[in-house]
N, C-alpha and C positions, 0 to 999 in steps of 0.2 A: 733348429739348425740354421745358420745365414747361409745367404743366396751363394755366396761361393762354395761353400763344401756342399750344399744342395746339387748347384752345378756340376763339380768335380766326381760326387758318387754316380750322377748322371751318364758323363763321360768317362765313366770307367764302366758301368753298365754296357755301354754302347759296344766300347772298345771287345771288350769281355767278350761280349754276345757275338759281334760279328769276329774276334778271330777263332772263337768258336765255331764256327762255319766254316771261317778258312781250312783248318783244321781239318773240320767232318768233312768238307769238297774235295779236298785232297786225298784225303783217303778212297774214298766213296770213286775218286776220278782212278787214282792208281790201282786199287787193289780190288774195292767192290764191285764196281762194273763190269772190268776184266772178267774177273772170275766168274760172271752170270754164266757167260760162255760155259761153262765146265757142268752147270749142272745139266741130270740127265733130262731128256724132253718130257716126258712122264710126268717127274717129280716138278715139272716149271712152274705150273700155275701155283700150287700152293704153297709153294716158295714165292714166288713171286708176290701173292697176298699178305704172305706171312713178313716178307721186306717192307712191305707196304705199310704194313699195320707198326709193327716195332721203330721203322727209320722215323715213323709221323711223332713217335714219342719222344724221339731225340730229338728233333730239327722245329717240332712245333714251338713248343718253350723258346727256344734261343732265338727264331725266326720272328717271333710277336715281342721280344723284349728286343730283339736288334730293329722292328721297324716302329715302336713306342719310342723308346730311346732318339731315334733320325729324329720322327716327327717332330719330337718333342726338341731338341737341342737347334732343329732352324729357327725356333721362333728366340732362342736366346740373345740377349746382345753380345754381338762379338764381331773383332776386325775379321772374322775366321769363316763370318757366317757364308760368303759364296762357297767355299770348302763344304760345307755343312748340305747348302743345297745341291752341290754337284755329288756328295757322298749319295744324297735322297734320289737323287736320279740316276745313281747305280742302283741302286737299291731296287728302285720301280723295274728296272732292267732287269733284275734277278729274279724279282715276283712274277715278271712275267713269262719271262725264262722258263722260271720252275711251271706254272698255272698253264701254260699255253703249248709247251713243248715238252718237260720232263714227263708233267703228270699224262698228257693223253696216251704217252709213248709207255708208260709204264702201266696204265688201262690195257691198252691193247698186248702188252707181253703179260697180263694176268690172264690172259685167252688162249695162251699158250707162246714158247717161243719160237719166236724170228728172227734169226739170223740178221735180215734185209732194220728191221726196227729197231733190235740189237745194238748195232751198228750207229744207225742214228742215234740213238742215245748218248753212248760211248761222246761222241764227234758233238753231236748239239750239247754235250754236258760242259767240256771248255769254254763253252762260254759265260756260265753259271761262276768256274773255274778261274778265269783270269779277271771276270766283274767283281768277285769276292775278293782277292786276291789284292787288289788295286782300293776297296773299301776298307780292307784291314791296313791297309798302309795310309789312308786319309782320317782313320779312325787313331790311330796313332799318334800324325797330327796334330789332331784338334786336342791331346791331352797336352802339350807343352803350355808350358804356363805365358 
């Protein structure tokens, strides 16, 4: 296969993947989190785990081919590539977004829920929300010829 269609399936991988995310953030922002709220206190923890377990199936795949993809598309030559490394450093924004703020918040409501952490979730997950949001519009970008 030559370097440009190599490239191009690349940049479609990329794009793919992460408005895939966009996609799953938005949802997960409007509709999933919300409705944590609803369920009964009882039932939280192993819903909770059960969230845990099933969203990791979705979001893992897309999330390891959206940051192979980055890694991989700054080191290519292109007038595009600052685009490319400010997309990675959203990106780095999001991993840690999700590693440093989603996940502990979501530890701690598998202990049961809290309103108070709840809450934080909800509010700290817009930021995962508009950093994705802003990559899928840079990822788009980079496919123009």
């Amino acid at each position: 296969m030559p370097g440009s269609e190599l490239t191009q399936l690349l940049l479609l991988a990329h794009a793919g993947s992460t408005w895939g995310m966009v996609g799953l953030i938005w949802f997960v922002q409007i509709v999933h989190y919300p409705l944590m709220g609803d369920v009964h206190a009882e039932a939280f923890p192993a819903y909770e785990r059960r969230h845990q377990q099933l969203t990791t199936l979705v979001v893992a795949p897309l999330m390891l081919i959206e940051a192979a993809s980055a890694l991989t598309i700054v080191f290519l030559p292109s007038p595009s590539t600052p685009l490319r490394w400010f997309g990675l450093f959203l990106l780095a924004a999001v991993w840690a977004s999700t590693f440093f703020i989603q996940v502990p918040l979501h530890t701690a409501l598998s202990q049961g829920f809290e309103t108070v952490v709840w809450r934080r979730l909800v509010v700290t997950n817009w930021v995962r929300t508009v950093v994705w949001s802003v990559r899928g519009m840079l990822a788009l970008a980079l496919l123009r010829p």
